[in-house]
Phi, psi and omega in degrees: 000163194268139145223072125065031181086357163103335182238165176301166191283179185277134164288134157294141189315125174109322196272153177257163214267349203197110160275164159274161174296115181231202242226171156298147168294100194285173218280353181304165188019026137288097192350116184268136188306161196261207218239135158109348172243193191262149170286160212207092188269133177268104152241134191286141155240045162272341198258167198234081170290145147014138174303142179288344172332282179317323214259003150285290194315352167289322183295280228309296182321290179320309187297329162281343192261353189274286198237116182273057185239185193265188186254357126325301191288299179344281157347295167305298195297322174310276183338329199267329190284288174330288206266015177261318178253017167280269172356313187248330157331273145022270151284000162270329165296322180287317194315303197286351178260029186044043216269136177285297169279121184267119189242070179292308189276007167254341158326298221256334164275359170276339206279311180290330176281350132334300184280340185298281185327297184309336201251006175271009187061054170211018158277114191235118134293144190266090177205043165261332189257030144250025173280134155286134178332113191265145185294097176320299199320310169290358161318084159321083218233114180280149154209121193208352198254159159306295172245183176339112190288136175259304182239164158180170176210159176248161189279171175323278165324347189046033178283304194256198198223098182256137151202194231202166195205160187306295176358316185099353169285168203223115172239131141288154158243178176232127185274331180287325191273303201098021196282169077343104170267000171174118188258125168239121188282185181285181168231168159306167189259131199121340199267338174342314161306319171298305193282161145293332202241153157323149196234014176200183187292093168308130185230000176193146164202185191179138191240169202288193175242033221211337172087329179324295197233128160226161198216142201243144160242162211213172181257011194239057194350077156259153180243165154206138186262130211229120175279141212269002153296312210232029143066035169269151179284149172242297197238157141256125199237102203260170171136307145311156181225051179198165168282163193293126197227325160228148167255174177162124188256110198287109159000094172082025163191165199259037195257097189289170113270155172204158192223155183240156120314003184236021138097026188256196165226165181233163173201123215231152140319038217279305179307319204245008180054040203219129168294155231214285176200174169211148198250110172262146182194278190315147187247011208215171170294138161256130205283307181220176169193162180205161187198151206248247204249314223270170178249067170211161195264062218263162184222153194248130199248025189045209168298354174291000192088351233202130161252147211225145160262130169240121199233110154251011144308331206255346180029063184223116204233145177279136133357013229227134181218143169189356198279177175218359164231209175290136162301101176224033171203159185209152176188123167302114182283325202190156156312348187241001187232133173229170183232129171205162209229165163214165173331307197277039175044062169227163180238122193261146150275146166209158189242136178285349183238012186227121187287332182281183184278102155336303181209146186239127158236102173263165210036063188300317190257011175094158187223150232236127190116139162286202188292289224286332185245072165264134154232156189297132156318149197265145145243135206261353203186135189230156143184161184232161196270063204326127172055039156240202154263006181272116178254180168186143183233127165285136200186185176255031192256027175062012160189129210265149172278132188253122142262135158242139126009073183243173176048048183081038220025057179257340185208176203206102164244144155314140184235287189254130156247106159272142189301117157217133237243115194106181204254119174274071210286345192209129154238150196192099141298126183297140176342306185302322219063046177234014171202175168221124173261143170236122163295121182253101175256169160267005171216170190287138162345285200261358164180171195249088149307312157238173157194143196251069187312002194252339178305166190235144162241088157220193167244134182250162176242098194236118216267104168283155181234136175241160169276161190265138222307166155283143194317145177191125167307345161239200188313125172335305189259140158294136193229146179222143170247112170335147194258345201285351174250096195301152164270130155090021151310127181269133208269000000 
């Protein structure tokens, strides 16, 4: 694959190619919210904040006067911790599969070699071929937003559900009840200050993986940060000079990306309110981005063609095109595998270590149109089941696609099409994989090309069911470690 010159790209003229790292801002001369909100800070990464230099040694401090030990005994006792709750995991998993002998260390050394694999990104659970034929009937459907649901996400725990509509509104759910627990309506457009909520079309969020802080992007290039129990706003985050097009919260830690139209990535602070750097490459609007545990980025490149690896230590970005229209949705399997969808209806596999496409399905949902004017249905929407073989893909063809993953992610065979009617602009498997949520609109995220009048702008919930595995002395689920990332394959 190309990279791109080996370094990140060139800045537009006037801009800068690299900021420093910076710091919380201190509280002098900030405007204070007016009675009944939270204070409510704006940062630019037009602006040059403080050495960071303080607000860790503040941490160091606090953290030494809370606990006096060495950083062995830490280790330890962290470890000691781990494996106290591997352990009672375990055994609450042997209990509920009624298993009579119970083999806790060998539980728990399987349990660990699990984790070994997720974090080098060569773990694939096997669990598309116990999905079962999902029921229309068992289909949920939520409804609250006005106009077209664009993005959404479920929390860490897979209680709730947040999503976000042209409209500019912001709903938490409840996945067991269907309640809304908290509605933030739009604003006008200018008002952002006043309001609580967006004043344009929200088109992406993303929550930590910590549950904490979730963030929202607007088209009216904005970020805004949330604390995600009580949706009250915390930050505004300025700086893009487009709309905000993707989010991503890097895995175990309160570190964004954010991707634009205007064709950079930004990369912020959220704990520390602080902006960070911004990444050039790209030659077209970025339509999505995603990101796992590693301190990198993949990004979906519109019409420029192209899906970009952004290594930022490394201030580097990797290459890979095989889509033939626009790119406009992108979502990570593992660390070493992506999934991406495009205009000319096709769906791609990918490997970090192959600039092509592992496996290609082009006109995935079918094409559209009578004979003389036919075109592939757009896919609108991707998401995978993290560190499995289950994908599902989206489109306006009345119904999203169930895929699995075979042969080292070399094929994509079709498993389900459940029926949904509108444009599927957001997918999102639950943590367990025991349920999938679908975004409903009556027109596409980013522009109204068609509308679909019959369609509900809504969130469906779709509860999957597996079979039930056969009796076996060993651990229920199958693991394979993929073959497909040659060692010592050249970027």
């Amino acid at each position: 694959m190309a990279a791109a010159g080996g370094r990140r790209g060139k800045a537009p003229r006037g801009a800068a190619r690299r900021r420093p790292r910076a710091a919380v801002p201190g509280t002098e001369g900030r405007p204070h919210a007016a009675a009944g909100r939270p204070i409510d800070e704006e940062v630019s990464s037009d602006s040059e904040p403080e050495s960071p230099s303080l607000g860790r040694r503040r941490r160091r401090e606090a953290a030494e006067e809370e606990v006096e030990e060495t950083p062995q005994e830490k280790k330890l006792r962290l470890a000691k911790l781990y494996l106290e709750e591997l352990r009672q995991h375990e055994e609450e998993r042997a209990a509920e599969e009624e298993e009579e002998e119970a083999l806790p260390t060998d539980l728990i050394g399987d349990r660990l070699k699990e984790d070994v694999l997720e974090q080098k990104g060569r773990l694939q659970r096997l669990v598309a071929k116990d999905v079962q034929t999902p029921d229309p009937a068992s289909i949920r459907v939520l409804r609250g937003h006005q106009l077209p649901v664009t993005c959404l996400v479920i929390s860490p725990d897979d209680r709730f559900i947040f999503s976000a509509s042209k409209d500019g509104s912001l709903i938490k759910w409840e996945v067991e009840s269907g309640k809304r627990l908290c509605v933030v309506p739009g604003a006008k457009k200018g008002t952002e200050e006043r309001h609580m909520g967006h004043a344009s079309h929200v088109l992406c969020m993303a929550i930590s993986s910590d549950g904490k802080y979730l963030a929202t992007g607007d088209r009216n290039k904005l970020i805004m940060i949330w604390d995600a129990a009580t949706c009250k706003r915390l930050h505004i985050f300025t700086g893009h000079r487009d709309a905000v097009s993707g989010l991503s919260f890097r895995k175990g830690t309160h570190q964004l990306y954010s991707a634009s139209h205007d064709r950079s990535v930004k990369v912020w602070n959220v704990a520390e309110n602080a902006y960070v750097e911004t990444l050039f490459g790209h030659q077209d609007v970025i339509t999505g981005l995603d990101s796992l545990s590693r301190e990198c980025c993949v990004t979906s490149g519109g019409r420029d063609g192209s899906v970009r690896l952004w290594k930022i230590p490394e201030e580097s970005q990797l290459v890979f095109s095989g889509h033939q229209g626009s790119i406009d949705c992108i979502q990570l399997i593992n660390e070493e595998h992506m999934v991406s969808g495009a205009d000319d209806g096709s769906i791609a596999l990918w490997g970090l270590t192959k600039k092509k496409p592992l496996a290609l399905v082009r006109q995935a949902h079918g094409m559209q149109g009578n004979q003389d004017l036919q075109q592939p249905y757009w896919i609108s929407a991707v998401a995978a089941l993290r560190s499995s073989d289950l994908l599902a893909t989206g489109s306006h063809s009345a119904s999203v696609k169930l895929w699995k993953c075979s042969e080292g992610f070399r094929k994509l065979e079709p498993l389900w099409d459940i029926p949904l009617v509108g444009f599927v602009n957001s997918l999102k498997f639950s943590s367990a994989g025991d349920f999938l949520v679908a975004g409903l609109g009556q027109e596409h995220r980013l522009g109204r090309w068609w509308r679909i009048k019959e369609a509900k702008n809504s969130i469906c919930i779709i509860p999957l069911k597996r079979r039930a595995a056969p009796p076996s002395p060993k651990p229920p689920d199958s693991f394979q470690c993929p073959t497909s990332g040659a060692a010592g394959a050249s970027h």
